[in-house]
C-alpha positions in Angstrom: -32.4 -5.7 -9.2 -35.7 -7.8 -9.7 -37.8 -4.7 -9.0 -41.2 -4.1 -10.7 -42.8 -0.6 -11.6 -46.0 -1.1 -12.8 -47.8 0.3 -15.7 -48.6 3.9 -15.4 -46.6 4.4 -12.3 -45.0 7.7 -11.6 -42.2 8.7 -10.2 -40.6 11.6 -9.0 -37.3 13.0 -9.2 -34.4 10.7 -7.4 -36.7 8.0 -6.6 -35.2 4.4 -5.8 -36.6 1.9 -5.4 -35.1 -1.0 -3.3 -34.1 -4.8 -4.8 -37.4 -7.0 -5.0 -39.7 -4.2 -4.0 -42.2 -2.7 -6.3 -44.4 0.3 -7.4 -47.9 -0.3 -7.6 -49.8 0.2 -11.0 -51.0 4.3 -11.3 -49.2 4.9 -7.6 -47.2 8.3 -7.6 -43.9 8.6 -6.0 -42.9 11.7 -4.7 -39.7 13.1 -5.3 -36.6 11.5 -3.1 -39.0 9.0 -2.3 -37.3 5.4 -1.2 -39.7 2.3 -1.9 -38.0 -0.2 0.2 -39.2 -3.6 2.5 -42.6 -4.9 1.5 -43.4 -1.3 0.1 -42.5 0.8 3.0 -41.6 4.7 1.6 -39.5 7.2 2.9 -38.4 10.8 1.6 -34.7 11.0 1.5 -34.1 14.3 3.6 -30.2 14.3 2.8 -30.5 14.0 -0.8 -33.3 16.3 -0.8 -32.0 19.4 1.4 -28.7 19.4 0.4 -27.5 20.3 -3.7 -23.7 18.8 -2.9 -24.8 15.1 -2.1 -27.1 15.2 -5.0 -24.6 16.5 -7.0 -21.6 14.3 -5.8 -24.0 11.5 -6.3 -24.5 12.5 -9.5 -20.5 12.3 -10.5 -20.2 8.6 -8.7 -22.8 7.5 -11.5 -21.5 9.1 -14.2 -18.2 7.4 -13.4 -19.1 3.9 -12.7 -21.5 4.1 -16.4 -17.9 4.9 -17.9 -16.2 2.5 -15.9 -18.8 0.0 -17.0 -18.8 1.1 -21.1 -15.0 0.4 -20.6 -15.4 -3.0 -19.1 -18.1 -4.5 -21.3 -16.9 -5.4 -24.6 -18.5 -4.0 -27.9 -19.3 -6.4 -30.4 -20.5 -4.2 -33.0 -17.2 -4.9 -35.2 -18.1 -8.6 -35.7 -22.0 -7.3 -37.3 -19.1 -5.0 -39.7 -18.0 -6.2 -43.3 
């Protein structure tokens, strides 16, 4: 929310970066890298060493993207004949 990667940042696998923090422009994020308070990083070690927190991880956002296509309405029928 309100965060800002800038142009030709790069960033590595499960990176986050925190609410109103930011990536500099061309600065390269390792992977499990967490940008957070006025740019501090940190490697996630949990999410890194262990495959069932990045997995179960995983399911929690594939379930709160469906939760969210069910709650938000589709308007394409209105654009239809």
């Amino acid at each position: 929310m309100n965060s800002v990667v800038g142009r030709g940042a790069v960033m590595g696998r499960y990176c986050k970066v925190a609410a109103l923090d930011s990536v500099g422009s061309g600065e390269v994020l390792e992977d499990f890298a967490v940008v957070f308070g006025d740019g501090q990083m940190r490697v996630d070690k949990t999410t890194n060493e262990h495959a069932e927190v990045r997995e179960a991880r995983k399911v929690g956002q594939q379930k709160a993207v469906e939760l969210m296509a069910r709650m938000i309405p589709n308007g394409s029928a209105k654009w239809m004949g």
